[in-house]
py3Dmol code that shows the C-alpha trace and the ligand (Angstrom):
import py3Dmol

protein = """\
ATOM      1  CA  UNK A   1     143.519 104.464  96.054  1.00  0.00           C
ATOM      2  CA  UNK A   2     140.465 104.628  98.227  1.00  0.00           C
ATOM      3  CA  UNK A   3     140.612 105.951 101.594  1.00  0.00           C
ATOM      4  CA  UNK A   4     139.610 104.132 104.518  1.00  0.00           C
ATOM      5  CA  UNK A   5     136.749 105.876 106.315  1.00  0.00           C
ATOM      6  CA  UNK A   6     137.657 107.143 109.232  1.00  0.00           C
ATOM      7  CA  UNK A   7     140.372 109.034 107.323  1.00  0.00           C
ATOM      8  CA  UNK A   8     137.988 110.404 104.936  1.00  0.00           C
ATOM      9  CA  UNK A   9     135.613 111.839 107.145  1.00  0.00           C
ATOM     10  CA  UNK A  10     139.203 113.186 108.883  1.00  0.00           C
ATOM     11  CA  UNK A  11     140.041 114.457 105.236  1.00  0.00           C
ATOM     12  CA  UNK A  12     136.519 115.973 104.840  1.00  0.00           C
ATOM     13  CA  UNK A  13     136.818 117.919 107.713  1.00  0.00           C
ATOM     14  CA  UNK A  14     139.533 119.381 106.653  1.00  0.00           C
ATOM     15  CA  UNK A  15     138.297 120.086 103.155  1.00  0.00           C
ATOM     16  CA  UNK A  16     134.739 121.736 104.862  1.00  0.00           C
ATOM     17  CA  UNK A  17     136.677 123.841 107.707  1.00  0.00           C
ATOM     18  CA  UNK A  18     139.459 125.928 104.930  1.00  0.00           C
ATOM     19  CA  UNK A  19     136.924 125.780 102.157  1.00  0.00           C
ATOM     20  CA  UNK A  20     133.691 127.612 104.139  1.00  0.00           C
ATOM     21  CA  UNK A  21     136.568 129.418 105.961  1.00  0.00           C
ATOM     22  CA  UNK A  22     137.631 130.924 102.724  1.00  0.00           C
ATOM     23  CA  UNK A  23     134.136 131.855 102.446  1.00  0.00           C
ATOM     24  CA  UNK A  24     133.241 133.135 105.422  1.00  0.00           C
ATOM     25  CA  UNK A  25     137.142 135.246 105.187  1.00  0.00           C
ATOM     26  CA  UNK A  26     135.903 136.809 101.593  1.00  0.00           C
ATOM     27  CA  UNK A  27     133.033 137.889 103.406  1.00  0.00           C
ATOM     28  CA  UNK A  28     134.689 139.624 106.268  1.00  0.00           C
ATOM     29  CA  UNK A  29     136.792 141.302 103.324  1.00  0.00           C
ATOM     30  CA  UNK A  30     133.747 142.118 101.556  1.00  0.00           C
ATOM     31  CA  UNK A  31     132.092 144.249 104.700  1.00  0.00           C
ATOM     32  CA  UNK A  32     135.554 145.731 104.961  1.00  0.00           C
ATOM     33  CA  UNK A  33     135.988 146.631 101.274  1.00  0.00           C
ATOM     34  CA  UNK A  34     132.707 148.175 101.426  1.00  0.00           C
ATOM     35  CA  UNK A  35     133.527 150.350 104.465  1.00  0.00           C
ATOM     36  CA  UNK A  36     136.331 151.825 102.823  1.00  0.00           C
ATOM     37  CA  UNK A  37     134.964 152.527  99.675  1.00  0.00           C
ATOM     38  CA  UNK A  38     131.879 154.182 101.672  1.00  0.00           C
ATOM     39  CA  UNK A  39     133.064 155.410 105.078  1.00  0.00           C
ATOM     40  CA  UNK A  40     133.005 158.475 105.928  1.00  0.00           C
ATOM     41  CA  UNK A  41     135.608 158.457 109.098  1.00  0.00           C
ATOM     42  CA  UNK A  42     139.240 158.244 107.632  1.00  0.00           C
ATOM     43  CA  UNK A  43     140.748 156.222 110.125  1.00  0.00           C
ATOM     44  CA  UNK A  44     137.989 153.880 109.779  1.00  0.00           C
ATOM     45  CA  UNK A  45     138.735 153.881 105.883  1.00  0.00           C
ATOM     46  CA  UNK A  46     142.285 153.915 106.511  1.00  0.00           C
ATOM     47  CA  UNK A  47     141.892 150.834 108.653  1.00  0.00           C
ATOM     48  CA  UNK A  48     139.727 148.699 106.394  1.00  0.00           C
ATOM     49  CA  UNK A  49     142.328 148.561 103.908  1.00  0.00           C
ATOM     50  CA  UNK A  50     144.780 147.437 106.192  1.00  0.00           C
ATOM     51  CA  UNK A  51     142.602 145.052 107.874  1.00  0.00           C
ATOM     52  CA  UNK A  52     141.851 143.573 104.377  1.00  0.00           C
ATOM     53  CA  UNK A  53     145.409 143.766 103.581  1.00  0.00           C
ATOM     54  CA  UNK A  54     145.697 141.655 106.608  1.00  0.00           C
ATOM     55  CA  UNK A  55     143.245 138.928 105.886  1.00  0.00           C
ATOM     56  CA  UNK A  56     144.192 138.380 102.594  1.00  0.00           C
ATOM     57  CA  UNK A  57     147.905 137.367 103.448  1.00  0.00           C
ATOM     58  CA  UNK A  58     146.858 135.590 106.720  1.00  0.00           C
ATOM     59  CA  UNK A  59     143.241 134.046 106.285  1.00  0.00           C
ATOM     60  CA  UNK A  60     142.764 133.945 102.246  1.00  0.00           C
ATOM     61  CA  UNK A  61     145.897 132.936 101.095  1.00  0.00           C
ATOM     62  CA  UNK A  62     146.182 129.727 103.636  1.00  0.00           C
ATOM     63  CA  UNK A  63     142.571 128.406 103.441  1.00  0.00           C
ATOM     64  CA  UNK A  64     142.169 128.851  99.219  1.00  0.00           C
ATOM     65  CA  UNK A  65     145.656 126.235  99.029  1.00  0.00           C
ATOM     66  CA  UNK A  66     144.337 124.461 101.745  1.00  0.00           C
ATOM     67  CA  UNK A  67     141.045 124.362 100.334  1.00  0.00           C
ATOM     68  CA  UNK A  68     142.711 123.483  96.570  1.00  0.00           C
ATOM     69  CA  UNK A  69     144.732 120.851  98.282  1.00  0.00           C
ATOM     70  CA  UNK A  70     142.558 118.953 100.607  1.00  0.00           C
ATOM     71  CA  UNK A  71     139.901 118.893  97.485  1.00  0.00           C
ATOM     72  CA  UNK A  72     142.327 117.052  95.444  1.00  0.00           C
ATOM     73  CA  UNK A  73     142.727 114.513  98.589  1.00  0.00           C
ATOM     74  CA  UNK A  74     138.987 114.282  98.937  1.00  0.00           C
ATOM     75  CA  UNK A  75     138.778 113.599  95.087  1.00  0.00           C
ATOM     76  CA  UNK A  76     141.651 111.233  94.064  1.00  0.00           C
ATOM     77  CA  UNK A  77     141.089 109.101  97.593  1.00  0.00           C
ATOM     78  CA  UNK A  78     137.729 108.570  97.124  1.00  0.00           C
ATOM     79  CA  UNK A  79     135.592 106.782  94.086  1.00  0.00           C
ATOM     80  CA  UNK A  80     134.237 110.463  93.183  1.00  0.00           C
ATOM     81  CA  UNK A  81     137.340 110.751  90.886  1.00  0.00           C
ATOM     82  CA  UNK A  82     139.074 114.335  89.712  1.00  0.00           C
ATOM     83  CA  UNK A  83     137.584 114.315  86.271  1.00  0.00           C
ATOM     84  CA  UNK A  84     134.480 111.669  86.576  1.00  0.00           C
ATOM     85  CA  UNK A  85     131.989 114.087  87.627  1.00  0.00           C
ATOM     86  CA  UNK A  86     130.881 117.680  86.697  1.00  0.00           C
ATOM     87  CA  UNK A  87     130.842 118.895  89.849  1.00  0.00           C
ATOM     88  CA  UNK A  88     134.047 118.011  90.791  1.00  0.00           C
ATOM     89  CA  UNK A  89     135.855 119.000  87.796  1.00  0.00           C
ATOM     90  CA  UNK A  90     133.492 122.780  87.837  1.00  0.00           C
ATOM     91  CA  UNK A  91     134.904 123.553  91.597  1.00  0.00           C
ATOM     92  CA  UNK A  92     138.135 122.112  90.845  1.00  0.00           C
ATOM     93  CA  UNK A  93     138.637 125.044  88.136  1.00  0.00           C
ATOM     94  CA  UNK A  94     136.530 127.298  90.222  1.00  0.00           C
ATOM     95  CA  UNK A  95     138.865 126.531  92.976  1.00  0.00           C
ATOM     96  CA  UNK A  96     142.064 127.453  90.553  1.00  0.00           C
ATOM     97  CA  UNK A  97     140.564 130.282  89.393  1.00  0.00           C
ATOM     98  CA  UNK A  98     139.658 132.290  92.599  1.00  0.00           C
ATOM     99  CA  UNK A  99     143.240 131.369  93.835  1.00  0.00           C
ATOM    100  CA  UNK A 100     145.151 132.501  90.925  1.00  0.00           C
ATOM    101  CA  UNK A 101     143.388 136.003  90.644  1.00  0.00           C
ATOM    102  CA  UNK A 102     143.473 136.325  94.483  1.00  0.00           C
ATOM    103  CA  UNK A 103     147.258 135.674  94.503  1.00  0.00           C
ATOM    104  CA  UNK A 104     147.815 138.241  92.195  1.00  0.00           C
ATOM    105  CA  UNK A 105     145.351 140.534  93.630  1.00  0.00           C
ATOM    106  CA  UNK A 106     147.358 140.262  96.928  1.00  0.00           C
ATOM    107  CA  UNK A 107     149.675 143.021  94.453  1.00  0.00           C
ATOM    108  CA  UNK A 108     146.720 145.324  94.579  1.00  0.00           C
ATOM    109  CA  UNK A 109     145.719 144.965  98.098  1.00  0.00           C
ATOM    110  CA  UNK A 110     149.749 145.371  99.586  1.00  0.00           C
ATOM    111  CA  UNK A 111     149.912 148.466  97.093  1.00  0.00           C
ATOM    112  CA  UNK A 112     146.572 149.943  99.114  1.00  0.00           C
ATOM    113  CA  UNK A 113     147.739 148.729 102.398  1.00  0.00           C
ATOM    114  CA  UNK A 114     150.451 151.373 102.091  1.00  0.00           C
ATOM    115  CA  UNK A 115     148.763 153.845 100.975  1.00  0.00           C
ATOM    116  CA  UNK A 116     146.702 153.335 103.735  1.00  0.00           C
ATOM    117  CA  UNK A 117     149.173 153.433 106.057  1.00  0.00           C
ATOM    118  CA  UNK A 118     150.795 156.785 104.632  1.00  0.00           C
ATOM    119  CA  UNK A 119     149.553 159.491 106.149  1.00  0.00           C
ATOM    120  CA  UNK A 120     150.380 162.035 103.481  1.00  0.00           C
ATOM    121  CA  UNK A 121     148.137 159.618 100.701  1.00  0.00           C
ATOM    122  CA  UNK A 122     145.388 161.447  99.217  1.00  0.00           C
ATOM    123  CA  UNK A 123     142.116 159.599 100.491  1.00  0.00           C
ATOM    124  CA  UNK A 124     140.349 159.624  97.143  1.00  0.00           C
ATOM    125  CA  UNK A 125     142.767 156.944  95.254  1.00  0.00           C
ATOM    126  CA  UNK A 126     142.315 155.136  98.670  1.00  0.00           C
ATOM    127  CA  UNK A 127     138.403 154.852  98.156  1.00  0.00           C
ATOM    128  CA  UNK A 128     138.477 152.425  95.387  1.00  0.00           C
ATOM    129  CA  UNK A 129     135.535 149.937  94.564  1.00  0.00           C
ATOM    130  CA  UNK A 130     137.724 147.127  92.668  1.00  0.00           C
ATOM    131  CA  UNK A 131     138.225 145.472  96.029  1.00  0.00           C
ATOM    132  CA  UNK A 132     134.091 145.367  96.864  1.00  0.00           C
ATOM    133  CA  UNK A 133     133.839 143.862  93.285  1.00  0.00           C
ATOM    134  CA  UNK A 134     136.669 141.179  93.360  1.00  0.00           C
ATOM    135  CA  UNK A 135     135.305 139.822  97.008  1.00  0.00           C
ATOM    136  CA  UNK A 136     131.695 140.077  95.680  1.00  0.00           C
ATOM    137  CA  UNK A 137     132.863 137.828  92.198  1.00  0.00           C
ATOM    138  CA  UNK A 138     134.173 135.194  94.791  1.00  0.00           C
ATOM    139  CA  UNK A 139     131.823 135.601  97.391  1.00  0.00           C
ATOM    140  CA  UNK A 140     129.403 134.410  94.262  1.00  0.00           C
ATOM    141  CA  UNK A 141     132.108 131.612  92.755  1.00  0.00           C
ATOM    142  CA  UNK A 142     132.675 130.121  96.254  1.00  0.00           C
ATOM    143  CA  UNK A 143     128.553 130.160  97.202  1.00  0.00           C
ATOM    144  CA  UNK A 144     127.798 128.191  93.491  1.00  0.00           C
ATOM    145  CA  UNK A 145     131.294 125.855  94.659  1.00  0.00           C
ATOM    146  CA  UNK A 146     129.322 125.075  98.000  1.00  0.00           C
ATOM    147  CA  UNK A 147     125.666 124.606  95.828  1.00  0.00           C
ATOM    148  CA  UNK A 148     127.711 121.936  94.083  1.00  0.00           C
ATOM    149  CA  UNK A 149     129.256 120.174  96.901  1.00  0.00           C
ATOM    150  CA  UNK A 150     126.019 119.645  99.129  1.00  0.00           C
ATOM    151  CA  UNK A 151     123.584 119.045  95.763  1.00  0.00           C
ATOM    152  CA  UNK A 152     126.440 117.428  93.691  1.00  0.00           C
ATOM    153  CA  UNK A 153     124.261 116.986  90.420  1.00  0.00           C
ATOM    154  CA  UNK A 154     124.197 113.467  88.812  1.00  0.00           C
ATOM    155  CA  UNK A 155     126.182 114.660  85.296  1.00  0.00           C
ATOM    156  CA  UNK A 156     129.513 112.309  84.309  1.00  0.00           C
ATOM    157  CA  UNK A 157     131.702 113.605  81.931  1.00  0.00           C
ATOM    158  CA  UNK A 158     132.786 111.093  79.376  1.00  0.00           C
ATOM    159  CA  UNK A 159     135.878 109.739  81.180  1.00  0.00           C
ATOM    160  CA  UNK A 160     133.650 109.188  84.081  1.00  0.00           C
ATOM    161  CA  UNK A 161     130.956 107.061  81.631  1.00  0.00           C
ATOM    162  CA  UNK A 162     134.029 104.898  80.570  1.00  0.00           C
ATOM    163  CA  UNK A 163     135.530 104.457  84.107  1.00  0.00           C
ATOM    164  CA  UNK A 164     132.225 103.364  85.481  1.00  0.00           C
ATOM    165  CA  UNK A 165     131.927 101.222  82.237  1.00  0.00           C
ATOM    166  CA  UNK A 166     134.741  99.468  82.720  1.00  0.00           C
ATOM    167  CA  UNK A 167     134.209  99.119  86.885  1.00  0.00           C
ATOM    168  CA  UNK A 168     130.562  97.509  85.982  1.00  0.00           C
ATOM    169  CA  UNK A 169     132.477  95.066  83.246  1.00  0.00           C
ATOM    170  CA  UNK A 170     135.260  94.161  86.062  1.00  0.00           C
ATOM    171  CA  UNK A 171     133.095  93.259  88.286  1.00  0.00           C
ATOM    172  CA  UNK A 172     130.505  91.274  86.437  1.00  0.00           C
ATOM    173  CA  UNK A 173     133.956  89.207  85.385  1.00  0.00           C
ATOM    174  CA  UNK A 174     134.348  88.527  88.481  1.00  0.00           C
ATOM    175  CA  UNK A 175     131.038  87.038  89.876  1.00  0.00           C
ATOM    176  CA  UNK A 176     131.146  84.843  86.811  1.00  0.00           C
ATOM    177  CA  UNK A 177     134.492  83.874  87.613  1.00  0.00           C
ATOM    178  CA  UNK A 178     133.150  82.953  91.676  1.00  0.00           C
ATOM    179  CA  UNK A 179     130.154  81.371  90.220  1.00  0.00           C
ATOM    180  CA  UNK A 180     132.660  79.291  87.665  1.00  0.00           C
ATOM    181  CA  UNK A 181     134.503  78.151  90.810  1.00  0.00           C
ATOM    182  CA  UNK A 182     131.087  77.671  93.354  1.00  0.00           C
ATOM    183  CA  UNK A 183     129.846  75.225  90.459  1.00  0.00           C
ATOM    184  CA  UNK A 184     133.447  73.329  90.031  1.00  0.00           C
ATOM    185  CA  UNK A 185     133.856  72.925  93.475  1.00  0.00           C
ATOM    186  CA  UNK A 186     130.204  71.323  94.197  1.00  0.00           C
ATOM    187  CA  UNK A 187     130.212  67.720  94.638  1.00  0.00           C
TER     188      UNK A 187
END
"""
ligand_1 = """\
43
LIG
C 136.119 126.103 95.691
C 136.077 125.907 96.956
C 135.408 124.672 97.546
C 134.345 124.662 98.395
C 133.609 125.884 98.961
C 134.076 123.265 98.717
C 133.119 122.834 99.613
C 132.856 121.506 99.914
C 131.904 121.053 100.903
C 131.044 121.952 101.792
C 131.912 119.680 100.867
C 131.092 118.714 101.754
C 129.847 118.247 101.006
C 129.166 117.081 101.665
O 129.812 116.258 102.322
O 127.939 116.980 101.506
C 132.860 119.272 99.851
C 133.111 117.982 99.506
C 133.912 117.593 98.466
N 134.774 118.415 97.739
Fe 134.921 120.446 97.894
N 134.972 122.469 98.023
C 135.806 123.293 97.298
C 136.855 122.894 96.482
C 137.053 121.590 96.044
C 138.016 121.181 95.062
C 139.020 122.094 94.370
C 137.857 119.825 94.867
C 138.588 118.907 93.955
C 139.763 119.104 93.461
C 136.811 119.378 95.765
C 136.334 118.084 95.871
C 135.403 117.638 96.784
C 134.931 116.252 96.888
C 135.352 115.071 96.006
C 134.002 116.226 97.947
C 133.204 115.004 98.438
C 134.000 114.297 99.515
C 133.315 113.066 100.074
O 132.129 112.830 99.845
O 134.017 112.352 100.781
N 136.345 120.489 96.473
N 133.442 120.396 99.297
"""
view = py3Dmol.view(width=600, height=400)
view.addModel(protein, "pdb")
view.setStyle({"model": 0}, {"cartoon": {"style": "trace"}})
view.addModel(ligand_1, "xyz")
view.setStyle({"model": 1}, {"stick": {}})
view.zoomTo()
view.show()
């Protein structure tokens, strides 16, 4: 089922706002990740991992499912299809991915959050670099997902050759069909 355009570009909006909002959220948890592996002021440290803590429940969370969801919307209610095209079908699993591993990441990011937020905890096992390398490995999935949408290179995987196979055959039944009729009708 095709959507009528005015609801796509509605749909689209969506899909652009929570999917470069996930992006732009990784990479406000990136600059924090990186201040408290590196910082040298321990309330500042103490602080980034809360604030990451923070944004990954509130901000990442939300807009990756959002993102996942209105993608699926965009694809099955328009004629790009869920598995026609590369592209789609790449950020669809780079989509599932990112999600998965952040959701059970969020374990890793509550269990630093209090630590954090102890203040008996030893700073060292607070300084830890896994979070600067997770939001760097999405930072990079979701920039190549973004490549993809705006280039959105030409390759159709084989279901897509047959669906568009099968479109071109319906339709050139059909103008022979109207031309069948155009001729029977004439005079
Ligand atoms: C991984 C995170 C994602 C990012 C950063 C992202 C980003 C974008 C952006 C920026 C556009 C607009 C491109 C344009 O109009 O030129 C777009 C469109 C689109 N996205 Fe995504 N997307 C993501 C996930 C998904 C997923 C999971 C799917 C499919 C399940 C999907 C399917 C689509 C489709 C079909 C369009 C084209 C819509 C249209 O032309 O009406 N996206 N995406």
């Amino acid at each position: 089922m095709t959507m009528s355009p005015r609801l796509r570009k509605f749909a689209l909006t969506a899909h652009v706002a929570s999917s470069v909002g996930w992006l732009g959220a990784v990479a406000a948890s990136l600059v924090l990740a990186v201040a408290g592996l590196t910082g040298e002021d321990v309330q500042v440290v103490r602080a980034a991992y809360l604030g990451m803590n923070s944004i990954g429940e509130d901000a990442l969370v939300p807009l990756a499912l959002t993102s996942l969801l209105t993608g699926l919307v965009q694809s099955l209610g328009t004629e790009w299809g869920l598995f026609r095209h590369y592209w789609v079908l790449i950020k669809l699993l780079i989509n599932v991915f990112a999600a998965f591993v952040l959701l059970l990441y969020m374990q890793t990011l509550g269990y630093l959050a209090g630590l954090a937020a102890d203040p008996s905890a030893d700073l060292g096992a607070l300084r830890n670099p896994s979070p600067v390398l997770h939001a760097s490995a999405a930072m990079l999935l979701l920039v190549v997902a973004t490549a993809l949408s705006v280039y959105k290179p030409r390759g159709v995987t084989p279901y897509g050759w047959r669906k568009q196979h099968e479109e071109r055959k319906r339709r050139a039944l059909q103008r022979n069909k109207q031309a069948e009729q155009r001729t029977e009708s004439q005079p």
